[in-house]
N, C-alpha and C positions, 0 to 999 in steps of 0.2 A: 567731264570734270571729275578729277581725282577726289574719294571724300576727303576732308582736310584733318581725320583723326584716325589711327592706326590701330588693329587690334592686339590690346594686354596696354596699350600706355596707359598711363596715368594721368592726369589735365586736371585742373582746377575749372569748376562750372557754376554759377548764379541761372539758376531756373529761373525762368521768365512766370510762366503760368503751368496749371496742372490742368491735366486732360486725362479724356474720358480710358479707365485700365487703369486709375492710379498713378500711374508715372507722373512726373513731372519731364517740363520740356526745358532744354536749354538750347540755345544754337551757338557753333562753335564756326566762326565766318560763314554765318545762313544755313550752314549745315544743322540739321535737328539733331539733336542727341536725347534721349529719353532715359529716364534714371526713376527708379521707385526710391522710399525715402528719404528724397528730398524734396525742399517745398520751397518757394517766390519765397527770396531772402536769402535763404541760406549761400553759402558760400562752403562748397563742399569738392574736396577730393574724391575723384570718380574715376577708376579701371575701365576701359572701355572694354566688353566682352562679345561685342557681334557689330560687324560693319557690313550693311549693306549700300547698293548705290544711290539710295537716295535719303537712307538716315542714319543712325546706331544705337545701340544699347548701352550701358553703361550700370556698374554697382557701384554704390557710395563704400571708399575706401573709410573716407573719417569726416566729419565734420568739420572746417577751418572756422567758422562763423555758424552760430543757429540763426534762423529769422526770427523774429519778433516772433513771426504767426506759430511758433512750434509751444507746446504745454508738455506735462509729464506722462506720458500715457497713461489713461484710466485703467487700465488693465495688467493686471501682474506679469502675463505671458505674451503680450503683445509682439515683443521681439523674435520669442521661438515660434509664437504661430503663424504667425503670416497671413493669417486670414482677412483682416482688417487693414484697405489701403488708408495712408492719413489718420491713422489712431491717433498721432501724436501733435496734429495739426487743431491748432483751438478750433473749436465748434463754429464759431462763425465764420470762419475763413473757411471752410469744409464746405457751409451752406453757399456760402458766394462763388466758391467752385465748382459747384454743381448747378447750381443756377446758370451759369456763365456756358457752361458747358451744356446743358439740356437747351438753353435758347440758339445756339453753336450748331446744333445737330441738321440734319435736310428735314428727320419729320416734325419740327418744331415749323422751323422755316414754313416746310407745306400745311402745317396746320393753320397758322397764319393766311397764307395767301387763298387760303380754300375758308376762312370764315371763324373757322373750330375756336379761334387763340388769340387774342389781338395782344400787339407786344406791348401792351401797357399791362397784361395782366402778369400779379406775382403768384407765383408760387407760393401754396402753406404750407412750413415746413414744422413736421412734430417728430422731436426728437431731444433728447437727451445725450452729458457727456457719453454713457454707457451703452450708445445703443446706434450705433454706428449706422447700422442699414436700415433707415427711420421711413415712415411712410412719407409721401409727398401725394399733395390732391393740388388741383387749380383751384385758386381762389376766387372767389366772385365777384 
């Protein structure tokens, strides 16, 4: 199967969910296309920049639509640094994405079936607009 998006076009894309690296995921006929900021909601023109045979890459051209879930970035330089994926994504939608994503994982899963974790347990998350890479402990 041929992928169904070519490299350097252009496409319009609504990411489904964000996964683990920051990116956001969209699929283009089942196809995965993977894009950093953008977020579930958005409605975003996207360059596609690297095609392989079983997904691609892609950079946000412009925004068509912002999601709900997007705020102003807390940070002056957020844009030129890059350091911070989701700076601009409200805190709780962040927390739900990583949530979603750490239960997602194989060693979650095996902590689970080995005793460690049971899936009723939540995550405590402490963290602040300001402080992006925030501790996480299991909750009791």
């Amino acid at each position: 199967m041929n992928p169904p998006v070519t490299l350097n076009a252009e496409i319009t894309l609504e990411p489904s969910e964000l996964v683990a690296g920051g990116d956001a995921l969209a699929k283009v006929d089942g196809f995965p296309v993977f894009v950093p900021n953008v977020y579930p909601g958005d409605v975003a023109r996207v360059r596609i920049v690297e095609v392989k045979k079983g997904f691609a890459r892609g950079e946000l051209v412009r925004l068509e639509r912002p999601s709900a879930l997007r705020r102003a970035a807390p940070c002056p330089i957020a844009d030129e640094c890059g350091g911070c994926d989701w700076t601009a994504l409200r805190l709780d939608a962040q927390l739900a994405a990583k949530e979603q994503i750490l239960r997602a994982t194989a060693c979650a899963r095996a902590c689970t079936r080995m005793g460690n974790a049971s899936a009723s347990t939540q995550p405590a998350h402490i963290a602040s607009c300001r402080s992006y890479r925030s501790a996480r402990w299991w909750g009791r």
